[in-house]
C-alpha positions as CSV (number, residue, x, y, z in Angstrom):
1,X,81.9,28.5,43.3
2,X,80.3,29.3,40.4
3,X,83.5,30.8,39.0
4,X,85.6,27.2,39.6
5,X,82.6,24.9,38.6
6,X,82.2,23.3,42.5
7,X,79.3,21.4,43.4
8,X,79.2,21.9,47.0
9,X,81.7,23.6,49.9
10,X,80.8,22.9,53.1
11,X,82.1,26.0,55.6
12,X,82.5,25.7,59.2
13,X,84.0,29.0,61.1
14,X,84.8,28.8,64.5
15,X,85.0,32.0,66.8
16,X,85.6,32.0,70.8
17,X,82.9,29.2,71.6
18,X,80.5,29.9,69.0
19,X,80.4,27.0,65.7
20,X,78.7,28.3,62.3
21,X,78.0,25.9,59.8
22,X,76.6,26.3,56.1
23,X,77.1,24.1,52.8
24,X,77.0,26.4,49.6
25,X,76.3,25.2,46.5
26,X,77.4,26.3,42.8
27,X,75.8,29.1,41.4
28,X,75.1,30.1,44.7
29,X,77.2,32.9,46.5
30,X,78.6,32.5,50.6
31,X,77.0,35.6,51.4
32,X,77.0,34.5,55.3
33,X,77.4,31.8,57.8
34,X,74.6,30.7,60.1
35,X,74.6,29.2,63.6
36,X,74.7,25.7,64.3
37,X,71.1,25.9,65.6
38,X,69.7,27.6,62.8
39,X,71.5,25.0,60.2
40,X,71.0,25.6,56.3
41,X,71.8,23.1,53.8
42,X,72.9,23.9,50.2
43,X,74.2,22.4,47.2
44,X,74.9,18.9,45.7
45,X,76.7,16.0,47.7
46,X,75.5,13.8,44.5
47,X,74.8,15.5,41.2
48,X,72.2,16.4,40.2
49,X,70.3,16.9,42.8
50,X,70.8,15.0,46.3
51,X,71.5,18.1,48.6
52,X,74.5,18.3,51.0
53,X,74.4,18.8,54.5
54,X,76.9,19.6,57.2
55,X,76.4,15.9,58.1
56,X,77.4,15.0,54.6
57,X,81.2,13.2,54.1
58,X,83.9,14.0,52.3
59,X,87.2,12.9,52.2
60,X,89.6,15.0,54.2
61,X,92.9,13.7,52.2
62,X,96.1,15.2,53.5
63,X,93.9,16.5,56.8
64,X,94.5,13.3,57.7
65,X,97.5,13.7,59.1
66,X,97.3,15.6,61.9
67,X,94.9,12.9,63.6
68,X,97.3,10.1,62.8
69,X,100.0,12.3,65.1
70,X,97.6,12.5,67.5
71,X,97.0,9.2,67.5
72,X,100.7,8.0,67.8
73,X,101.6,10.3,70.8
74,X,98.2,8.9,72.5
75,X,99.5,4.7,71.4
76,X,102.8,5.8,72.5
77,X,101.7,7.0,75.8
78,X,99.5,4.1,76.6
79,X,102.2,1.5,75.5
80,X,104.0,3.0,78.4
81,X,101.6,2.9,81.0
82,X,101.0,-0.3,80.3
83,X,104.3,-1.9,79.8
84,X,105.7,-0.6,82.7
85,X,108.6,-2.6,82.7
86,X,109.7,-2.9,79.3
87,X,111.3,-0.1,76.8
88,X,110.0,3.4,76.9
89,X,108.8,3.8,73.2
90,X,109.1,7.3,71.8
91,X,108.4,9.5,68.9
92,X,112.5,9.8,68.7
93,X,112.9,5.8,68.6
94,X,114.3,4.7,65.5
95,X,111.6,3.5,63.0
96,X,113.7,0.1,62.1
97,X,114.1,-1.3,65.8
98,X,109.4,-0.7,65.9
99,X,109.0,-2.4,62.7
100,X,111.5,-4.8,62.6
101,X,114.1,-5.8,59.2
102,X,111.3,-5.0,56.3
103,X,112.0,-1.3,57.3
104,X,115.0,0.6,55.3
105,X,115.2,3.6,53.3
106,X,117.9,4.0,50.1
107,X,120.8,5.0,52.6
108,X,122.5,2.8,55.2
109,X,122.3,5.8,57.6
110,X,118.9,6.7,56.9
111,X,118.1,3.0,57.5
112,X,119.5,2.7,61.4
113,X,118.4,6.2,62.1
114,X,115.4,7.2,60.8
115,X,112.8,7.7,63.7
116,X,109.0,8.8,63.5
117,X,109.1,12.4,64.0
118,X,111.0,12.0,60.8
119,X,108.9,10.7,58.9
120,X,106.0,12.8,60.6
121,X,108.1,15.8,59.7
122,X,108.9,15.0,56.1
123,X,112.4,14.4,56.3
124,X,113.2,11.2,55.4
125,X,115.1,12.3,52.3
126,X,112.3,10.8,50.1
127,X,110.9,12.4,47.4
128,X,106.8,12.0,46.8
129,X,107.0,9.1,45.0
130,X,103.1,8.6,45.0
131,X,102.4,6.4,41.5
132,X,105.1,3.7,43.8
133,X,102.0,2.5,46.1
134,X,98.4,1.1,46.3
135,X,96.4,-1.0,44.1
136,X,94.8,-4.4,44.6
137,X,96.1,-6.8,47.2
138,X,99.0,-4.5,48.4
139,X,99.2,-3.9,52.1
140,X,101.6,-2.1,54.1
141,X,104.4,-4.6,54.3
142,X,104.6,-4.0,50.6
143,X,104.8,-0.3,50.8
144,X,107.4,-1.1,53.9
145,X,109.6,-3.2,51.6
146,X,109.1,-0.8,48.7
147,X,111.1,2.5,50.5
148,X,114.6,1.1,49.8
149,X,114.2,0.8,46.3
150,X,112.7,4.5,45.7
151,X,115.7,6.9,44.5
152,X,116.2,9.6,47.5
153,X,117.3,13.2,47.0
154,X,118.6,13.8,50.0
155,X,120.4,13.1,53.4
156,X,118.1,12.1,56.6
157,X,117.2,15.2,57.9
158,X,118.9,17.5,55.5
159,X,115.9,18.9,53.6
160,X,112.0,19.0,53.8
161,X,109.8,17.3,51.1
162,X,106.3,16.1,51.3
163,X,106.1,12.6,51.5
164,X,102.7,10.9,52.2
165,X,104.4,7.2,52.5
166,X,105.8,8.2,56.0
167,X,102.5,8.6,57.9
168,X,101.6,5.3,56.5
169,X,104.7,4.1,58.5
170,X,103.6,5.8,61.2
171,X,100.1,3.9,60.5
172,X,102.1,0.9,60.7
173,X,103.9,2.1,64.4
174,X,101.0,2.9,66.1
175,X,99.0,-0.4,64.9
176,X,102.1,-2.7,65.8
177,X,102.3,-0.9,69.6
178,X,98.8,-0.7,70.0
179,X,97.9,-4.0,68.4
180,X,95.0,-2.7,66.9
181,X,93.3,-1.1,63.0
182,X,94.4,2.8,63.8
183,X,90.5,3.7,62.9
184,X,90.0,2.3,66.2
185,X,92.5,4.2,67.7
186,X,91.4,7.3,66.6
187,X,87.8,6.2,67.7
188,X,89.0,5.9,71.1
189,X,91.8,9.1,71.3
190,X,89.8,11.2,68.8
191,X,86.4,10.8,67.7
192,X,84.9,9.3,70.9
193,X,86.1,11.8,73.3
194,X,85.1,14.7,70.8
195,X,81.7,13.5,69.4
196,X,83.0,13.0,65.9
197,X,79.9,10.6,65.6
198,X,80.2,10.0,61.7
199,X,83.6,10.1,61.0
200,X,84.9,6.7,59.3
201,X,88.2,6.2,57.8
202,X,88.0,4.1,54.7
203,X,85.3,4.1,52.1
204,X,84.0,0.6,53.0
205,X,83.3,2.1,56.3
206,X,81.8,5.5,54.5
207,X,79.3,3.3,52.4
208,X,77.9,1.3,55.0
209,X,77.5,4.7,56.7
210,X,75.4,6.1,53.8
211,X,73.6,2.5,53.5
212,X,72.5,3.1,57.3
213,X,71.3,6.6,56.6
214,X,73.7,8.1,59.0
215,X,75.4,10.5,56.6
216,X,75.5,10.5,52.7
217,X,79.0,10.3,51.5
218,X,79.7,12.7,48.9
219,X,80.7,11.7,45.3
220,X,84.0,13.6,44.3
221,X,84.4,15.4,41.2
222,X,87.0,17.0,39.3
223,X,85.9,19.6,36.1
224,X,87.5,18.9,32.8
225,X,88.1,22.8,31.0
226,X,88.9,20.5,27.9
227,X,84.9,19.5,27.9
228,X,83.5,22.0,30.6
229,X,82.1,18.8,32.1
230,X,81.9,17.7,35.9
231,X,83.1,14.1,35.9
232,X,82.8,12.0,38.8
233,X,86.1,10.4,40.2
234,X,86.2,7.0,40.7
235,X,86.7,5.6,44.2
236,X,89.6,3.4,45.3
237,X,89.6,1.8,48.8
238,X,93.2,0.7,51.0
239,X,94.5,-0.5,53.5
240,X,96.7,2.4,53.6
241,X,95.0,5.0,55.4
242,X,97.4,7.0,57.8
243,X,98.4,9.7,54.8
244,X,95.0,10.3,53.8
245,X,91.8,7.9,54.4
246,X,89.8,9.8,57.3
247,X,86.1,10.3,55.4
248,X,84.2,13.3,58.1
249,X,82.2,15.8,57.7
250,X,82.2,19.8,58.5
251,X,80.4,19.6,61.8
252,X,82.7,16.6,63.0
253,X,85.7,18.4,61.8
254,X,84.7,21.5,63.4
255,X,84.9,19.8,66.9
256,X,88.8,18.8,66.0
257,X,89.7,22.2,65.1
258,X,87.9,23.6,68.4
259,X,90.1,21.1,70.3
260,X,93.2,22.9,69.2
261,X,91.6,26.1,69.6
262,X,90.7,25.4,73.3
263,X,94.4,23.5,74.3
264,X,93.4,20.1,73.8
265,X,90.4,20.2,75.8
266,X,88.7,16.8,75.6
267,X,91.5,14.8,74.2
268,X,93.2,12.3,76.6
269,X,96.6,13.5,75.7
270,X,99.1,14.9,78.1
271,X,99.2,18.8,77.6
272,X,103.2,17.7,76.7
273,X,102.4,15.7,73.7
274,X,99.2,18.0,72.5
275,X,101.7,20.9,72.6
276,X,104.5,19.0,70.4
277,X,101.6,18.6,67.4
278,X,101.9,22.3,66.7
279,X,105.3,22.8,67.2
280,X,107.3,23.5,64.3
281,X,110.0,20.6,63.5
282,X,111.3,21.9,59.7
283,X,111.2,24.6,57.4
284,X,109.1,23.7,54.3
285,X,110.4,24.6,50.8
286,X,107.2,26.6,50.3
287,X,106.6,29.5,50.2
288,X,103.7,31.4,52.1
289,X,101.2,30.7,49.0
290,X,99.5,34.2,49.8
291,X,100.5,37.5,49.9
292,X,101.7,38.7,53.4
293,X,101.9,35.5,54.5
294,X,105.4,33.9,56.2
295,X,107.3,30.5,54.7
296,X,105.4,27.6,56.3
297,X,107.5,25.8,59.7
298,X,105.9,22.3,59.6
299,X,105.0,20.3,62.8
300,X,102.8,17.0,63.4
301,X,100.3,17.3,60.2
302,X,100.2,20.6,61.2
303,X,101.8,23.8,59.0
304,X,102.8,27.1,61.5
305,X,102.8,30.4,59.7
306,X,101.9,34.2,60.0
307,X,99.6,36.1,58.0
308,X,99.4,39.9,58.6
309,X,101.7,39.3,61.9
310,X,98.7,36.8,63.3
311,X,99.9,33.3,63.6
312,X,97.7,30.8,62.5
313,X,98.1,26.6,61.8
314,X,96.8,24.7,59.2
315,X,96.6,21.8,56.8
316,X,95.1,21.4,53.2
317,X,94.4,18.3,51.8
318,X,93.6,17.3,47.9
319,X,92.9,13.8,46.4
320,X,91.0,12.9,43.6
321,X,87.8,14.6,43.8
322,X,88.0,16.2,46.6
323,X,89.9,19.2,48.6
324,X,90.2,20.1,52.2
325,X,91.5,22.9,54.3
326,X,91.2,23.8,58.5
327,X,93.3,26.6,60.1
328,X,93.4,28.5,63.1
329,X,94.6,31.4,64.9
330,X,95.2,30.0,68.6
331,X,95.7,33.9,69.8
332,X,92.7,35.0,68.3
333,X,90.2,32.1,68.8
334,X,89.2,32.0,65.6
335,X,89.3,29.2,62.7
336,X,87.3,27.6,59.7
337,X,87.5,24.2,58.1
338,X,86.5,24.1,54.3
339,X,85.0,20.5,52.9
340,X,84.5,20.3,49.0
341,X,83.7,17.5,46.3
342,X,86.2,18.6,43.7
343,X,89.2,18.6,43.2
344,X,92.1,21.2,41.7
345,X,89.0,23.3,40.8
346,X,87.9,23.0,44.6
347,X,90.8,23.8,45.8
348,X,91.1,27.0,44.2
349,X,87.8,27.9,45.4
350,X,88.1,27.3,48.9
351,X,91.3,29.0,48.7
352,X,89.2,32.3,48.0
353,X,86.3,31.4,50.1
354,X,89.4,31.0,53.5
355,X,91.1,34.3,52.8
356,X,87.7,36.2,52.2
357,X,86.8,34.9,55.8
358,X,90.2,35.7,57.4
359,X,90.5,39.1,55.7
360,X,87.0,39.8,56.8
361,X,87.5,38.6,60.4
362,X,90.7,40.6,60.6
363,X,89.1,43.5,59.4
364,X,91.4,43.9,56.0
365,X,90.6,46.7,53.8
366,X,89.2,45.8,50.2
367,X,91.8,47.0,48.6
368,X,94.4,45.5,50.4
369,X,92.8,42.4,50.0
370,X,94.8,39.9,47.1
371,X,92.7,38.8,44.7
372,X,92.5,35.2,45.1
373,X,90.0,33.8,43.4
374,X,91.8,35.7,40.2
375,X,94.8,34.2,40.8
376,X,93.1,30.7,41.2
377,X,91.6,31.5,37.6
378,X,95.3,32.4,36.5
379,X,97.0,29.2,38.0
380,X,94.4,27.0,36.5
381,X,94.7,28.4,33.0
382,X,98.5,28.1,32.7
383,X,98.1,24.4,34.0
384,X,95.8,24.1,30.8
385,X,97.9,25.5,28.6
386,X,100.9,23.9,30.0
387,X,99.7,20.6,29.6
388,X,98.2,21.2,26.0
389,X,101.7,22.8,24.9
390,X,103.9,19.5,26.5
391,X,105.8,18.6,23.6
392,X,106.8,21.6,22.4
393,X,107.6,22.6,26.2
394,X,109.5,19.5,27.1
395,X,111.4,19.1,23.6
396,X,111.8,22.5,22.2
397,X,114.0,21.5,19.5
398,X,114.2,17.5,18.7
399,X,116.8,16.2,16.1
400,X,114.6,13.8,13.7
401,X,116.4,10.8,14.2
402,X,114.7,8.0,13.4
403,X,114.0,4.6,16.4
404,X,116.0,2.1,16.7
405,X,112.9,-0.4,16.4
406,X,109.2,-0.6,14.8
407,X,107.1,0.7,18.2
408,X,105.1,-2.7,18.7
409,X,108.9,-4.1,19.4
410,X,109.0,-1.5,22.5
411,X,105.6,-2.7,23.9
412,X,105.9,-5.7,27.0
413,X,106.1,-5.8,30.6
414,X,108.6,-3.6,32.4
415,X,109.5,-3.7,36.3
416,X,111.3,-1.5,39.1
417,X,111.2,-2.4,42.7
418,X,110.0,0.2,43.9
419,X,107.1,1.2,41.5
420,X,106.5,-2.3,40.3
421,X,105.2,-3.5,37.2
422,X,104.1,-1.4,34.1
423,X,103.1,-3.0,30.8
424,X,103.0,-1.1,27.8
425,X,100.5,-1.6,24.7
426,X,99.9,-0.6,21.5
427,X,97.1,2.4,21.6
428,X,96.0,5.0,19.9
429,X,96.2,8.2,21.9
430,X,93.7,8.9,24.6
431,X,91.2,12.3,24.0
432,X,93.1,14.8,26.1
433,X,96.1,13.6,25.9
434,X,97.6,16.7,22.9
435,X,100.0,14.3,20.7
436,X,101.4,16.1,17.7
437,X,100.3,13.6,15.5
438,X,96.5,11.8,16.9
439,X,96.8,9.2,13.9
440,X,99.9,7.8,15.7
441,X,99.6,5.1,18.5
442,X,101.0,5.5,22.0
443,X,102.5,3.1,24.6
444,X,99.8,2.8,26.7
445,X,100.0,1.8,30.6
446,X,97.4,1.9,32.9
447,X,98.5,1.5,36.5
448,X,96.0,0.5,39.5
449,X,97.5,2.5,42.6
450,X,95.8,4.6,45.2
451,X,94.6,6.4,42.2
452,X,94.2,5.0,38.9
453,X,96.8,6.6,36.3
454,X,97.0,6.4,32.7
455,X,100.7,6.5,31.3
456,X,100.8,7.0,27.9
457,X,104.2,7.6,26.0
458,X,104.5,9.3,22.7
459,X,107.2,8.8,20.3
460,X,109.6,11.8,19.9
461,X,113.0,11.3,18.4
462,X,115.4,8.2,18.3
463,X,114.9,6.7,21.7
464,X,113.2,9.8,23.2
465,X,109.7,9.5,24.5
466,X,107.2,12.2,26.2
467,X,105.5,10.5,29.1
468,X,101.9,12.0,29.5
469,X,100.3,11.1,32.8
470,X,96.9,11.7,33.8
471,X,94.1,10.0,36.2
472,X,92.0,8.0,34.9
473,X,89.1,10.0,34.8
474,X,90.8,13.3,33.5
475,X,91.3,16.2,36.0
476,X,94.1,19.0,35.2
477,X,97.0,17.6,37.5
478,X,98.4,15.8,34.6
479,X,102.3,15.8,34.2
480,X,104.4,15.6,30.8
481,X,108.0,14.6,31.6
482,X,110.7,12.8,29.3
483,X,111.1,9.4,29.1
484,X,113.8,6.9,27.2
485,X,114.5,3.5,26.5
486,X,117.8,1.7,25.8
487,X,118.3,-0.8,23.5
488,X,120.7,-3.6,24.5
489,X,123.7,-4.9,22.4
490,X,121.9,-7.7,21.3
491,X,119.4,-5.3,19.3
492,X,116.5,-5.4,21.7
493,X,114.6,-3.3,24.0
494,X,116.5,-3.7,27.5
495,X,115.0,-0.8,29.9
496,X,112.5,2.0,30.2
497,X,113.6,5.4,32.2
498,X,110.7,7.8,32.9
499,X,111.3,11.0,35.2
500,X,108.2,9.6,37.2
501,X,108.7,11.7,39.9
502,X,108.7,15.5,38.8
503,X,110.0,16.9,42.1
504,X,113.7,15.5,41.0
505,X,113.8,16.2,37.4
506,X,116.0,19.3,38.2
507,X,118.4,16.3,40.0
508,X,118.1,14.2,36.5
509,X,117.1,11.2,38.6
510,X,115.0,9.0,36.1
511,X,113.3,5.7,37.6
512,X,114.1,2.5,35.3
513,X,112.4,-0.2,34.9
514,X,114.0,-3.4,33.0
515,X,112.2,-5.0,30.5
516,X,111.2,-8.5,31.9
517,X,111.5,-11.6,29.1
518,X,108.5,-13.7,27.9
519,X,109.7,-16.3,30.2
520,X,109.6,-14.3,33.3
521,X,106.3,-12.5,32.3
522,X,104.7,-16.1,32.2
523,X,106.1,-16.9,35.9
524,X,104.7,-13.1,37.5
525,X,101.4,-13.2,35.5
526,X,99.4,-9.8,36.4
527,X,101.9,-7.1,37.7
């Protein structure tokens, strides 16, 4: 921890029916876990100095997921039960005839056929697209309405890529069957029948918990290696919760694991539907991110793999200052859930801290062990240097032809359908953002979504741009793509294309948005 500038991890490992618990701090080592009866608490929920507990909350991001499954399977079966008569609702009903007209995707096909162990399986032929949702005042009918207009790189079912937007539609399924805010859904499937007494799932909920005294909610963080600073991360609240918004803590998390671990015991799920979460529905495009470790097979929020010939399921989850991880081996009886307050940084610690306690528990000899924590360091410093070299990386060798216009003439209000407004200004570039020339301004966006983003674009060559995005409060997950704009024959600025998504640069799919006249910008006021 010390090594990736953590405030706090909170462990849980889990072995046949025995819990341990411990919360280590930085500068401290996890030199061993202690039972839940003999509970220590160490380092920093709050910096400086308010300690963290395995009571304290954290946000379990992508985690997430695998109780909104659980929670569809469980509204699904109780739809049934008590609509006797009507249609049998199912996990392979198509996603259009649930939701009604607002739902479509890019494709026709995709549109009429789509169901939601699609989207729980990432196969919706959407690409991440996360900058295209959130922000004030926009609820899931927007994000709904927005899929059509987001550029797909695939067929329905034809290839796997992460996208967080469809457990948000399955947010929307299971709160249009069920008639009811999914947190009280998984209240009654989940945390009531497990004990998961201070789990919450949005941060409105979170701080009325730490108002009551129940559990302190713990600030995120993110460390900037430009200023060897720990910056706290802002917090942004939604609607939009079935990606990413459950807010728990190790001990409560801890019980969910155990549940898999022991075959659903205490959940009121059929053993049919508890079974289908694990089971594997579509080979990622990921590797095994350790050595001796298989591709990942992905399920219901749920990743299958094998590591040493051991099978073991898991998730990990990452959102602005904070990371998560929970795995186990079902064979074995053993598993661990990892909470931290920092993100990229935290990540890359827990990382080392879950394959120290794997190798340990599987009795791996030191030297056959792979240096994780080393190759945390090594990822995290080519990230730096990555994003310090972007320029020369993403234009190598740039004619010097001159704009088309003075830059102030490129600055207005731009919109796409999908990603909605963005309205450029004059300013000069921000402190980590590495410009060739710092006396130069910048187009400046700054875009409310889920997470705040700063979009800054830096004037290359002729109509060229480098598009340097970055969270508002800078953490190293920054991205540096190309940008352009065209000029239309009437000598003015007509569109902006940006290759906002990264996981389709290779497909040269740039997102456009047109430049929207004085006239029109009066009429939409604040995009």
């Amino acid at each position: 921890m010390d090594r990736f500038h953590v405030p706090s991890i909170s462990v849980a490992v889990l072995k046949g029916n025995e819990t341990y618990l411990d919360v280590s701090v930085a500068l401290e080592i996890l030199t061993a876990v202690v039972s839940h009866n003999e509970e220590q608490s160490f380092g920093y929920a709050v910096l400086p100095d308010t300690p963290a507990t395995p009571d304290t909350l954290y946000y379990l991001a992508s985690c997430t997921k695998s109780f909104t499954a659980a929670s569809l399977l469980y509204t699904l079966d109780n739809y049934t039960k008590a609509h006797p008569g009507d249609r049998r609702w199912s996990i392979d009903s198509t996603l259009r005839e649930i939701l009604g007209e607002d739902f479509a995707l890019p494709s026709d096909y995709a549109t009429h056929h789509a169901t939601p162990k699609d989207a729980l399986a990432h196969r919706l032929g959407l690409p991440r697209c996360d900058l295209s949702y959130g922000g004030e005042g926009y609820g899931m009918r927007d994000l709904i309405r927005s899929l059509r207009h987001l550029p797909a790189f695939a067929e329905l079912r034809q290839e796997w890529r992460y996208f967080n937007q469809g457990y948000m539609l399955i947010q929307a399924v299971i709160q249009k069957l069920s008639g009811r805010w999914i947190g009280d859904v998984h209240r009654e499937a989940i945390w009531g029948p497990l004990g998961m007494d201070s789990t919450v799932i949005n941060l409105t909920e979170a701080l009325d918990t730490d108002r009551q005294g129940t559990a302190r909610l713990a600030y995120g963080y993110s460390y900037n290696p430009f200023t060897a600073s720990v910056d706290h991360q802002p917090w942004t609240d939604t609607e939009l919760v079935g990606g990413g918004g459950i807010i728990s803590s190790v001990s409560d998390v801890a019980k969910w694991v155990r549940a898999f671990m022991e075959g659903g015991k205490g959940l009121p799920l059929e053993k049919k539907d508890f079974e289908a979460l694990t089971r594997p529905l579509m080979l990622t495009t990921s590797p095994g991110p350790f050595e001796h470790m298989s591709p990942l097979l992905y399920a219901m929020g749920w990743e299958e793999t094998y590591y040493r010939g051991h099978k073991f399921v898991t998730h990990s989850g990452a959102v602005n200052g904070y990371s998560t991880r929970m795995a186990f081996m079902p064979e074995e009886q053993w598993g661990v859930v990892l909470l931290s307050n920092s993100f990229i940084y935290g990540t890359m610690a827990e990382d080392a801290v879950y394959m120290k306690l794997m190798d340990d528990f599987l009795g791996v000899e030191d030297g056959q062990r792979e240096d994780v924590a080393g190759k945390g360091e090594r990822q995290l410093q080519s990230m730096t240097d990555a994003w310090k070299t972007s320029r020369d990386r993403v234009f190598p060798n740039v004619s010097d032809i001159p704009r088309s216009l003075p830059l102030k003439a490129y600055a207005g209000r731009y919109w796409n359908d999908g990603f909605r407004g963005l309205e450029l200004r004059l300013e000069s570039p921000r402190e980590f953002t590495f410009v060739k020339n710092r006396e130069d301004p910048v187009l400046r966006a700054d875009w409310r979504r889920l997470e705040n983003i700063t979009i800054e674009l830096e004037w290359v060559s002729g109509e060229q741009f480098l598009a340097w995005g970055a969270s508002e409060v800078f953490a190293l997950l920054g991205v540096a793509v190309p940008a352009e704009f065209r000029i239309g024959d009437d000598g003015r600025v007509k569109s902006l294309g940006i290759y906002i998504e990264p996981s389709i640069i290779d497909q040269k799919v740039m997102v456009w948005f047109d430049r929207v006249g004085d006239e029109v910008q009066d009429m939409l006021g604040e995009l």
